[in-house]
N, C-alpha and C positions, 0 to 999 in steps of 0.2 A: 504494500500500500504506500503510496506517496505521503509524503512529510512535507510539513510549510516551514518555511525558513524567514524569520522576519529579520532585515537589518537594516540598521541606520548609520549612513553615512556621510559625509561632506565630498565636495573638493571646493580644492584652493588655484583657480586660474586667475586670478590677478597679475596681468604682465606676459601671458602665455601659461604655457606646459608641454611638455615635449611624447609627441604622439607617434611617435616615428624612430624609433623604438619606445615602449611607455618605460619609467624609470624602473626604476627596481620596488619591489613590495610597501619599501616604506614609504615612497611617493607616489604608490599607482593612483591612476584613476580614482579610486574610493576610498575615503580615510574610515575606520570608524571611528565613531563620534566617543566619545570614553562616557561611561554612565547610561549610558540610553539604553534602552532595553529590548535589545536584539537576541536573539535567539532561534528556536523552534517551539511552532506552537506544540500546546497539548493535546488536542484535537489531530486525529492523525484521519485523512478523509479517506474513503474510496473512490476507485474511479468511479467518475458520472456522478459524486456529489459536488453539486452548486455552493459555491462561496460569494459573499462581500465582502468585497476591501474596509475596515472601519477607517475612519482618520486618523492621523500619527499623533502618538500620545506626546503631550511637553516634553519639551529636553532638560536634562539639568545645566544649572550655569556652569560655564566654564570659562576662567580667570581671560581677560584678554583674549576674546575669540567672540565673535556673532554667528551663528547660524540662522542663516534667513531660508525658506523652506524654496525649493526648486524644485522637483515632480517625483510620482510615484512609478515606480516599473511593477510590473508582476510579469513571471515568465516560467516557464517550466520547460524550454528548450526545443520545444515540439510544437504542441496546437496552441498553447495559451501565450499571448505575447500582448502586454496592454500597456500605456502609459497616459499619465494624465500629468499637467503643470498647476492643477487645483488640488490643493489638503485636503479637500470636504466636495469631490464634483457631486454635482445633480445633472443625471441620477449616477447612484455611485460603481465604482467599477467592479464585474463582477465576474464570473470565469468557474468553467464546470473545469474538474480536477480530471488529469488521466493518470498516466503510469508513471512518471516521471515526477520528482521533488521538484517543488514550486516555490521559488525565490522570490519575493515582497518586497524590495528595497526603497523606502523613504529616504529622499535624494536632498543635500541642505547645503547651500553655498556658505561657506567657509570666509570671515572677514577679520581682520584685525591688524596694528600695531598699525603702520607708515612710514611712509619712505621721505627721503630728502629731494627737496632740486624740484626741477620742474616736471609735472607730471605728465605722462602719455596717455593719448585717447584709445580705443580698440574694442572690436570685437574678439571676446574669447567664447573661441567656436567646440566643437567636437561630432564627431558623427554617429550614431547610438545605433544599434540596430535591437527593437524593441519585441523581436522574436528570440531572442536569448537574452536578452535583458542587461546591456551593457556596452559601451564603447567600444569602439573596435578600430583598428588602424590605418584602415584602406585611406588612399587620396582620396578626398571628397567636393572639394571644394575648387572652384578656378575664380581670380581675383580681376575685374574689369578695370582697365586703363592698367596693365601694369605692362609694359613691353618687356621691361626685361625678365618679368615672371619672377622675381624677387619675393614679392606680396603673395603670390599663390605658392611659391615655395615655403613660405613661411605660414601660411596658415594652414599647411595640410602636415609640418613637422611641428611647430609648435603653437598650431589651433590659434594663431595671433594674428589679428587685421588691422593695422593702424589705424588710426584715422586724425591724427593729432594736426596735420595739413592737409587734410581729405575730405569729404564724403568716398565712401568706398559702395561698390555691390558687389556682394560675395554670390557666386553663382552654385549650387549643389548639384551637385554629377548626378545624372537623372537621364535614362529611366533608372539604370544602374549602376551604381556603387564602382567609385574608379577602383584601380588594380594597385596592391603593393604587395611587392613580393610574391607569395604564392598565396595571398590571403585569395578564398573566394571572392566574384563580382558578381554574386546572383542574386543580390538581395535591392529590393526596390526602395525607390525614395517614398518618403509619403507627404511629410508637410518640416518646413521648419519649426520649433518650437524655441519661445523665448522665455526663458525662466528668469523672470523676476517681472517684479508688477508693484507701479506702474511699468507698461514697455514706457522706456525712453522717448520722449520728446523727437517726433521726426524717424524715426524706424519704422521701415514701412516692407510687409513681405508679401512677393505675388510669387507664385508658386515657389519654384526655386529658387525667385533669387531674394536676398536679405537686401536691402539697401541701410546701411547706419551712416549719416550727417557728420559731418567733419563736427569734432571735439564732441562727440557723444560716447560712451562703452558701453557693451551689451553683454549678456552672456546666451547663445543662442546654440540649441543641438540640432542637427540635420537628420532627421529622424527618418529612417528605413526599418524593412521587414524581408523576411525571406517569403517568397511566394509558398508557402506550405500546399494550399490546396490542389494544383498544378503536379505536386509532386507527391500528393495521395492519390490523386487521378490516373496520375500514371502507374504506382505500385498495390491499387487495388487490384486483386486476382483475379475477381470475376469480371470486373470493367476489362483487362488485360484481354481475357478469354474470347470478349464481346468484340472487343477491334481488331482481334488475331482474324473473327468469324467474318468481320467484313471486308477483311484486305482479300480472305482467300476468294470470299466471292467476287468478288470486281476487279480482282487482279487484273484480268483477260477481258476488261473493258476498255472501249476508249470513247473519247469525246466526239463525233461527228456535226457541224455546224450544217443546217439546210440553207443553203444561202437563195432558197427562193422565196424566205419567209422571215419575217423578223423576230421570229417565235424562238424562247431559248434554245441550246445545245440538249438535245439526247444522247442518254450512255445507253448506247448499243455494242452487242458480241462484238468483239474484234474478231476481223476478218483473217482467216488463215493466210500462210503466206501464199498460196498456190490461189490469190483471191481475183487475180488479173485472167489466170486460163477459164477460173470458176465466174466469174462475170460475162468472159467473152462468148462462155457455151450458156449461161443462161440468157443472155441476148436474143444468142441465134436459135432457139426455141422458143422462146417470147415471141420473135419476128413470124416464126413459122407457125406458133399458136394462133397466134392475131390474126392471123392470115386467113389460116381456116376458121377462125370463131366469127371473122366478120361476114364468112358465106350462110353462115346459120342463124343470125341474131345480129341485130341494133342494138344489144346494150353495151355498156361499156366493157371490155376486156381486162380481166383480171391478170397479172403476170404475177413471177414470182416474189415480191416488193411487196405486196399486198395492195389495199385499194386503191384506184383511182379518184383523185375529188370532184368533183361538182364544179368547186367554182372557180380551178383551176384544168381546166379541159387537158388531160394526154401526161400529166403531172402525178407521181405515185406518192403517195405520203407512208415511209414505210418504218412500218413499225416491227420489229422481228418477233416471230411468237414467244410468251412468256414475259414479253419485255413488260407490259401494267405487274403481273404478278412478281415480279424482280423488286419494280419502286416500290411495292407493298412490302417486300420481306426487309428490305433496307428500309426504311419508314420506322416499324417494326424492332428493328434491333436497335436504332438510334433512340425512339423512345424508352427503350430497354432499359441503352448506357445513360441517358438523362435521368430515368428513376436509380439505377444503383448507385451515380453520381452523390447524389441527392441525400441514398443512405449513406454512402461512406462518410460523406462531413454532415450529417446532423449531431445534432449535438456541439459539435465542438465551437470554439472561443473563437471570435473574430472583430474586425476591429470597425468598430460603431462611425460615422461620420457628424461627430457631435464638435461641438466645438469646444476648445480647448483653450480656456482662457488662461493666461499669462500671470504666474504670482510670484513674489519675492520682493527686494528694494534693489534700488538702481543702484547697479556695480558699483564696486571701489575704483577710485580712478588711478590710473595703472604707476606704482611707485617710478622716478625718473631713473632713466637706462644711463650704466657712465657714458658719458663725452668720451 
């Protein structure tokens, strides 16, 4: 039976962070927070039991340090992959349990002490992928007006966007996740998320791209998913079985256009190859049938094509025997794959099109870099 895992943790990107390789343990990505009360729950679920996320309980104080709240993950590495930037959304986030331990992490931006000298403006970025529930290293991001690619260098190794003489737009790799190293690039954009609230004064995001006003800072994730469903689709066994059943029948089909008619393409038998000898003798028996049927009758002559139309005189509209009962049995199996489709992902977790309002305070302004 799966286990829930609750943790609380910060990070501290004031000024950057280095994503390209992440540091070592005691600077990664997520600090825990000391006192807060993470753990595993009590409650150990089955699969197919329904859960609510509650809201993250107070922190305790800690000397010189603010935690301002930034968003909720839940993931369990498989079908459940959720995140919200609201402590308390409506309605709240909720997720049927499978096989797999289900991670809960209440996410807190990290602020304290200050730095000297003059201070820099920036976006501190990172790329999440919210179907395992956590950062991840790939290039994500490409930085506009930067020719020498300086600015996009630096925001995809150390998640850092100036903007201290700028307005900058950060653009997010979309549909898919850029490439680094041998990490996968199979996982889809979905929306930027800006964790703190108010957003800043002038930040403004149309799909992909972030735009942040010179002398503003943001903290902002580029939040992706791996396509799950797509890839249950495919390793369902029966669905598998269902599309083996339609290639073998259509295999030895092909497309033929009527170009007397503006009516779609028909899949009719492919013609054997020996189909140029086998045309030019049913021709010449056509010719000689015709021949004789017109010494006996006025109606129309039937050849081997099947009927002639009405309201195209000497024109055959042919349709080859079996061919209605073929589009019935494909009809048929397609509705088949559409209902087991249907079973294979009922039930499971997916990700609602709700809106996701923006919570925390407006960044620390980024301590000054030496001269």
């Amino acid at each position: 039976m799966p286990t829930i895992n609750v943790q609380y943790v910060s990070i501290q990107w004031a000024g950057g962070h280095t994503r390209q390789p992440r540091n070592t343990a005691a600077t990664a990505a997520y600090t825990p927070i000391p006192g807060a009360p993470s753990g595993p729950l009590q409650v150990i679920p089955s699969a197919g039991d329904a859960f609510t996320i509650s809201p993250p309980q107070p922190l305790p104080p800690v000397p010189g340090v603010t935690y301002t709240f930034a968003f909720t993950s839940v993931s369990d590495g498989a079908s459940v992959g959720l995140i919200s930037a609201n402590s308390n959304p409506n309605p709240p986030l909720q997720f049927v349990a499978g096989n797999n331990p289900i991670t809960i992490l209440f996410v807190y931006v990290a602020s304290g002490g200050g730095g000297k000298g003059t201070p820099d403006y920036g976006a501190c970025i990172d790329a999440f992928n919210e179907s395992i529930g956590n950062v991840v290293d790939n290039n994500f991001v490409t930085v506009t007006n930067d020719p020498s690619g300086n600015l996009t260098q630096t925001a995809n190794v150390d998640g850092w966007v100036d903007t201290t003489d700028g307005a900058q737009t950060i653009i997010a790799d979309h549909p898919n996740i850029g490439p680094y190293q041998s990490l996968p690039t199979n996982a889809l954009f979905l929306n930027w998320l800006v964790i703190q609230t108010p957003a800043p004064a002038g930040v403004v995001i149309t799909g992909p791209n972030l735009l942040v006003p010179e002398g503003v800072s943001v903290y902002a994730l580029a939040v992706y998913y791996n396509p799950k469903a797509l890839k249950e689709f495919k390793e369902h066994k029966e669905i598998k079985e269902v599309i083996k059943e339609v290639i073998k029948d259509f295999k030895d089909k092909e497309v033929y256009v009527d170009k007397h008619t503006e009516k779609p393409p028909h899949v009719y038998e492919k013609i054997p190859d020996t189909k140029d000898q086998s045309l030019d003798k049913i021709a010449q028996d056509n010719t000689k049938n015709a021949t004789l049927h017109e010494k006996t009758t006025d109606k129309p002559y039937v050849g081997e094509f099947g009927k002639v139309s009405n309201d195209q005189p000497g024109f055959g509209q042919s349709q080859p025997e079996g061919f209605t009962q073929q589009l019935h049995v494909l009809s048929k199996k397609i509705a088949d794959l559409e209902a087991k489709l249907e079973h294979a992902l009922k039930g499971q977790a997916f990700i609602k099109a709700a809106d996701r309002p923006v919570v925390g305070k407006p960044a620390p302004k980024k301590p000054g870099k030496p001269k």
